[in-house]
N, C-alpha and C positions, 0 to 999 in steps of 0.2 A: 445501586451502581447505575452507572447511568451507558447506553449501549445494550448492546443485546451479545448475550455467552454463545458462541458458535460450537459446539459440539464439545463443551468441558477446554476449549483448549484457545480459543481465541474470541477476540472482543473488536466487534463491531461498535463502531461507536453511532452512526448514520446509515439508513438504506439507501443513501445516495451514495455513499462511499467504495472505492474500488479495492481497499484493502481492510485487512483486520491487523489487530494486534497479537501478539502469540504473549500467553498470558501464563507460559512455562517454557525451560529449552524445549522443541521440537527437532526431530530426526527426521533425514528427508526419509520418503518412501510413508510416511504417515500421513493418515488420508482422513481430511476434516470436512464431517460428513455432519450436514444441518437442513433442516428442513429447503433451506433458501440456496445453499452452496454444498459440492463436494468435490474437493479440489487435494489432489496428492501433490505432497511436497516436494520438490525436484531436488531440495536440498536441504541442511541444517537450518532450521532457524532461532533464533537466540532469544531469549525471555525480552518481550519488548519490543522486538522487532516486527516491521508489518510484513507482511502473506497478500502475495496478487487473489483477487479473487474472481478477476477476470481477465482476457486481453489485453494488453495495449499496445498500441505502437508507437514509435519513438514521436516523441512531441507532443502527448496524448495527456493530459492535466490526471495527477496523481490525489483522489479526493480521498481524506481521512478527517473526522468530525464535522463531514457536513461542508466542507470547504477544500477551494484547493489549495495542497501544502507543496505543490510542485511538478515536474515536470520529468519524462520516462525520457532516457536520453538513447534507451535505444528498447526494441522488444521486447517486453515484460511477457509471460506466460504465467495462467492461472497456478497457483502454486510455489509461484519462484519467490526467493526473500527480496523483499526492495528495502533497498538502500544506498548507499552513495555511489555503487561501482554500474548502478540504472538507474536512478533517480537525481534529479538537481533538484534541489530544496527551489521554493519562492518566497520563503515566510524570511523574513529579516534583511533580503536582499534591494538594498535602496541602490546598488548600481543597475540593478533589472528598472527600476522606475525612473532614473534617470535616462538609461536606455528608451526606455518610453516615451518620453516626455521629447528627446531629440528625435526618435523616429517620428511618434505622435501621428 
């Protein structure tokens, strides 16, 4: 498997990366404790779902596999589940590049 197991419960894929993957349902108040991270959960997280595993503030690039997959649209805290309701995706988004290309 390719990643590193975060304490039986989530999967790191990159040490450059800001989140894991939760690699079972998780309850918040559960506290994913690894040699590198230990970060309590603020809230449910869903099989699949990624786990801040550190700070961020809004606008602050969201890295999972080594790359970034997007973008915190507002205050991430270590623990919190990200997904769409703090996170905007950048992966498929060809109006973000054309935005570019007109800013430039």
């Amino acid at each position: 498997m390719k990643g590193v197991v975060l304490d039986d419960v989530a999967l790191l894929m990159a040490e450059s990366d800001t989140v894991a993957t939760a690699i079972d349902d998780l309850d918040g108040g559960h506290v994913v404790d690894d040699d590198a991270y230990c970060v309590t959960l603020t809230e449910d997280v869903p099989f699949g779902h990624k786990i801040a595993l550190e700070p961020m503030a809004r606008g602050d690039v969201v890295r999972k596999y080594g790359e970034a997959i997007g973008r915190a649209t507002q205050a991430i805290e270590p623990g919190e589940w990200v997904h769409t309701h703090n996170c905007e995706s950048a992966r498929g988004r060809g109006d973000l590049a054309a935005r570019e290309e007109v800013d430039g």
